[in-house]
N, C-alpha and C positions, 0 to 999 in steps of 0.2 A: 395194251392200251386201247382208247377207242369209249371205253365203260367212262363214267360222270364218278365221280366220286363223293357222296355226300357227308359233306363238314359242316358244324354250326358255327357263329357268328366271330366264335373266336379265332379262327384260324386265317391266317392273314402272313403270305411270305414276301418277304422283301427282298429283292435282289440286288444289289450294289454292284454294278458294271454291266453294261451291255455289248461285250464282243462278244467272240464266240461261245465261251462258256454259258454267258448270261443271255444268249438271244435263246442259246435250246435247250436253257433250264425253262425260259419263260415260255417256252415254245406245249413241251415238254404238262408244263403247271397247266396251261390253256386247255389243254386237250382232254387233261383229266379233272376242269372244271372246276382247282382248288383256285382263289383267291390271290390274286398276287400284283404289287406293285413293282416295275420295270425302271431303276432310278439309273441319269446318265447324265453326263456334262453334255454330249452332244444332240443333239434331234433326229439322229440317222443315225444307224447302223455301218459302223465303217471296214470295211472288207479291206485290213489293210495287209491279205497276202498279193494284194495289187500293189498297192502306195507307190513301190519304186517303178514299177511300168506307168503309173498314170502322172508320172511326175517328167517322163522322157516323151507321153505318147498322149495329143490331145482329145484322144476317143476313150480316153478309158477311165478317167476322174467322175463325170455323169454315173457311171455304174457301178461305182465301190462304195457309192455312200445312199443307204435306203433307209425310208423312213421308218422311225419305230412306232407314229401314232396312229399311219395306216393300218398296222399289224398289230399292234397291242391297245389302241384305242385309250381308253381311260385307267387301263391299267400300266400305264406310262406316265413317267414324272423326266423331264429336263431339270436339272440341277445336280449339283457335288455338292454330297455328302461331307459335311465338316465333323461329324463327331457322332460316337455312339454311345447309348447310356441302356449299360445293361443291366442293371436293376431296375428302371422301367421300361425294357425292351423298345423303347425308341431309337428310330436313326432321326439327326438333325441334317435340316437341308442347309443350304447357302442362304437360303433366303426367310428362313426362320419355320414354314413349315415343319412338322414333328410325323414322322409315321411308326405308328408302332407294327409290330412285329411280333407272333407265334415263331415264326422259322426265318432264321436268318441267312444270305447266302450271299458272299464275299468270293467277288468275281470282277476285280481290281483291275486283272493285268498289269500289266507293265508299261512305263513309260521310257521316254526316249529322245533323241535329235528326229525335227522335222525331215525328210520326206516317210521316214520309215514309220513313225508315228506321227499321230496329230490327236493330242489329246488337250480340248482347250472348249469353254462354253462357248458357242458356235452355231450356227443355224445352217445346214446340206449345202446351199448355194453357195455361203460364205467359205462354206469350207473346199467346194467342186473347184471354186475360183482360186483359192490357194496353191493349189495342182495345176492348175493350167497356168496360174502366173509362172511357175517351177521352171513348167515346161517352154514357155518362152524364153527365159533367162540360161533353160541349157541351152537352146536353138543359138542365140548369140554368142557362145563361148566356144572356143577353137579347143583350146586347152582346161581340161578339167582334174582336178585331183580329188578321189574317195581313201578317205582316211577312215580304214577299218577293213580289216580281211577277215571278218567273222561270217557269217550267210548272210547279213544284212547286205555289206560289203563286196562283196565275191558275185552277189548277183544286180548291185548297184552299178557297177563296172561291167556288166556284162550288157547288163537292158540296154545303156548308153552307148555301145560299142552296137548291137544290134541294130537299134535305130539310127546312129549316126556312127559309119563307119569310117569316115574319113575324120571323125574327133580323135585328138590325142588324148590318150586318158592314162592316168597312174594312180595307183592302188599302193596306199601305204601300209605297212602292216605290223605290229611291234610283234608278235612272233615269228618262229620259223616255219610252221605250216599254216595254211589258209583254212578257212572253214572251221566247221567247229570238232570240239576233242570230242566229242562224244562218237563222231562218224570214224567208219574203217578208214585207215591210212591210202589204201587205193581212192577211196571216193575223194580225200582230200588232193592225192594227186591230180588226180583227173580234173578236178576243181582247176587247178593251175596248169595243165596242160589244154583249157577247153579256153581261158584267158589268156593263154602264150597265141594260142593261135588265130582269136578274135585282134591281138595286137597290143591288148593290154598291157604297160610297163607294172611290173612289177619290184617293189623294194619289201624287202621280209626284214626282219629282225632291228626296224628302225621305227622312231616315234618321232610326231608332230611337236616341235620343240616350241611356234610360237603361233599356235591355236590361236589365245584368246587374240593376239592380234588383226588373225586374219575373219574376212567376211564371207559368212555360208550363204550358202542355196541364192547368192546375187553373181551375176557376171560385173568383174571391176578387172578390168586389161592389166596384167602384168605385175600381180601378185605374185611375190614371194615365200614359198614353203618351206620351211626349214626344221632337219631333223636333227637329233641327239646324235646321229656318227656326223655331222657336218655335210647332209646332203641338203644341196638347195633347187626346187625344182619351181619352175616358172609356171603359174599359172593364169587363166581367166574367170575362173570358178573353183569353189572347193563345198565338197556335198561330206557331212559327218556320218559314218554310218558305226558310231562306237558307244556308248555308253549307257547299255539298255540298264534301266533299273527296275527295280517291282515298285508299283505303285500303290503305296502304305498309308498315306499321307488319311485315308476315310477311316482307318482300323487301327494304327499304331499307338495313339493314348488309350484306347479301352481295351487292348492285347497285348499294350507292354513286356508284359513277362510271357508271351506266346510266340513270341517272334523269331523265325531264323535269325541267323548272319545279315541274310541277304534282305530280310525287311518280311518276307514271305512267312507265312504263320503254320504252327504246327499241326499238324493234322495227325488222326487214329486211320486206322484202317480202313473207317466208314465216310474218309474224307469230314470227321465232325471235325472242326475246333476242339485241341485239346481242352480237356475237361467241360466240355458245354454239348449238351445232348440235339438242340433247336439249332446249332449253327453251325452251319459248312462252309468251309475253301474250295474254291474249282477254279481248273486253270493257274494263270503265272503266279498266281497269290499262293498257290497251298504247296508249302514246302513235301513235295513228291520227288523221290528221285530219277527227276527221267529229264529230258531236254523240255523247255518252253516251247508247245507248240499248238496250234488252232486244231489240230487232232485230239490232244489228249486233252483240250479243256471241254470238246464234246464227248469225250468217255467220260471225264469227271462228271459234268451236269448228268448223264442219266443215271451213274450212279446214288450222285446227290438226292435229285427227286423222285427215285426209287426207294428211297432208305426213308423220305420224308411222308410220302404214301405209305410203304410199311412200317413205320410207327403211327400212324393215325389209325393204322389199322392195325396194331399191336403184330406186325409179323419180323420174325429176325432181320435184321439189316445186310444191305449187300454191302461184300466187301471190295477196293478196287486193288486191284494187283497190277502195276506197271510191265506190260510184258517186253518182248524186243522190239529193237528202234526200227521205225518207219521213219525217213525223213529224205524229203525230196529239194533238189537245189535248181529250182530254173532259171537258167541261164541265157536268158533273152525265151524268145518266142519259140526257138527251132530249134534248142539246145539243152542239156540239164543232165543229172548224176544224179545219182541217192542209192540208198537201200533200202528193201523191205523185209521187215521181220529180220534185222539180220543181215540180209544178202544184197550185196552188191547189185544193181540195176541201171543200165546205159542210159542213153541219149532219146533212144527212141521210143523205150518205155516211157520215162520223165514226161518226155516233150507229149506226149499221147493224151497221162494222163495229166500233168500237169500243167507246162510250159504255156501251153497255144492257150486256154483260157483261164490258168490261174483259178479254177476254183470259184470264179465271180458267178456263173449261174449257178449254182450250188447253192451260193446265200441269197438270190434271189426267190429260190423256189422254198427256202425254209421259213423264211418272210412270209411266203404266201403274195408275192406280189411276182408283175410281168416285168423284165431286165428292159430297158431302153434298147431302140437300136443303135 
């Protein structure tokens, strides 16, 4: 990269989501000079392998969420996408605007319970304040319950034990192991042995029986939890960290018949949209057999706008191949488990590379802008 790439008038790519996949596809498009609009419900760039630290920790909400008009200028649109029409390669915005589109590139993610996600139209401040109201409301709560032992969970319970060690906290979880199936069985252990001895109560093979009754992410004194074996645990707050879904809702009517199970769309080996040569899936949207993660939706995008560079310029397309699992679980600041390629990797690997900053300057420097202090 580096070289300008020269296109005529018609080429014009549209990007539908801007997390990770869609910040360094557009990143990515920038560089090599092709044409591209940057569309997003929110105004900032939300770094949310933070969310659960900046929801416990009031220094860290200001630097998970960066702007996207600073770094992409005019080639950035605020709004959700309600509909696509591909016979005249238009996306429809919320607000009636139409953009059309050469190359299309569906970069959706996934949606979810507040603190772990925040997908909602929203302006950086509104949103920075959302996180700090969080984090005031855990400060008042003695007792908290995280309902969800998946990684959202497992490290939702661990940041809050970090930061506040004298909270009681319990982690419910309707399976037998914690974290997710796809990790070695040692890492999941160690998951639950790095929580036994932070203090965390843990309950496994039980579910939250009357959810809809109870109130999230607020402190209200002496709340009642109640599960399917008949446990009932007292609480002051209850934070949800369970029901991630893919976020389909821009793409679903016009890929009807393209669509996984899970809502996620099919994909070729060149990451295109089955049967459509101009439009690609990257990240949580493209049904890939590998775990959801802010890693492989940055291998997706450069494969994606490598394939769309080399079809403008008529060269074979790249293909992506999912190799072995990298995946890291930090576990507060000073703490955390994973593996790479493969291989089991401790505490102080984790904690090195991942733990103590979470990866937040990393999207600041892809931004092209300077991190707060």
């Amino acid at each position: 990269m580096g070289s300008k790439l020269s296109v005529d008038d018609s080429v014009r790519v549209v990007i539908v989501g801007g997390g990770f996949g869609g910040i360094a596809a557009a990143n990515q498009l920038k560089s090599w000079g092709v044409p591209f609009i940057l569309v997003d419900m929110r105004d900032a760039f939300h770094h949310n392998v933070a969310a659960l630290r900046a929801s416990v920790d009031s220094n860290i909400a200001p630097k998970t969420f960066i702007s996207y008009s600073i770094t992409f200028g005019d080639s950035f649109r605020q709004a959700k996408v309600v509909s696509i029409d591909l016979d005249r390669q238009h996306v429809l915005l919320h607000d009636g605007e139409e953009l059309s589109f050469s190359h299309l590139i569906l970069a959706t993610g996934s949606d979810g319970p507040f603190p772990g996600k925040f997908n909602c139209i929203v302006d950086r401040q509104s949103a920075i304040q959302t996180y700090e109201d969080m984090v005031k409301e855990v400060q008042k709560a003695p007792r908290l319950v995280v309902v969800g032992g998946g990684s959202a969970g497992v490290e939702m319970a661990a940041e809050i034990k970090t930061e506040y060690p004298a909270k009681e906290v319990t982690l419910i979880h309707s399976k037998m192991a914690l974290a997710d199936v796809e990790l070695l069985p040692c890492v999941r252990q160690t998951v639950k042995e790095i929580l036994i001895q932070k203090g965390v109560h843990i309950l496994l093979s039980e579910r939250v029986s009357n959810l809809p009754m109870l109130t999230l992410n607020k402190f209200k004194e002496n709340m009642t939890v109640k599960t399917d074996k008949g446990t009932e645990i007292a609480t002051d707050m209850v934070i949800l960290c369970t029901g991630i879904k893919i976020n389909s809702s821009a793409y679903s009517s016009a890929f009807h018949d393209k669509l996984a199970s899970d809502g996620a769309l099919k994909v070729n080996e060149h990451l295109q949209v089955e049967g459509y040569e101009n439009i690609y899936a990257i990240g949580d949207c493209a049904h890939v057999k590998e775990p959801k993660l802010a890693y492989h939706a940055g291998l997706h995008a450069n494969v994606v706008v490598t394939n769309i560079i080399n079809s403008l310029m008529q060269k074979p397309l790249k293909t992506y191949k999912p190799g072995s699992l990298t995946f890291l679980l930090s576990m507060g600041k000073n703490d955390g488990v994973g593996q790479i390629n493969g291989y089991y990797v401790g505490w102080l690997i984790v904690t090195l590379i991942k733990s103590r900053g979470l990866f937040i300057s990393k999207s600041w420097k892809e931004m092209g802008q300077r991190m707060p202090c």
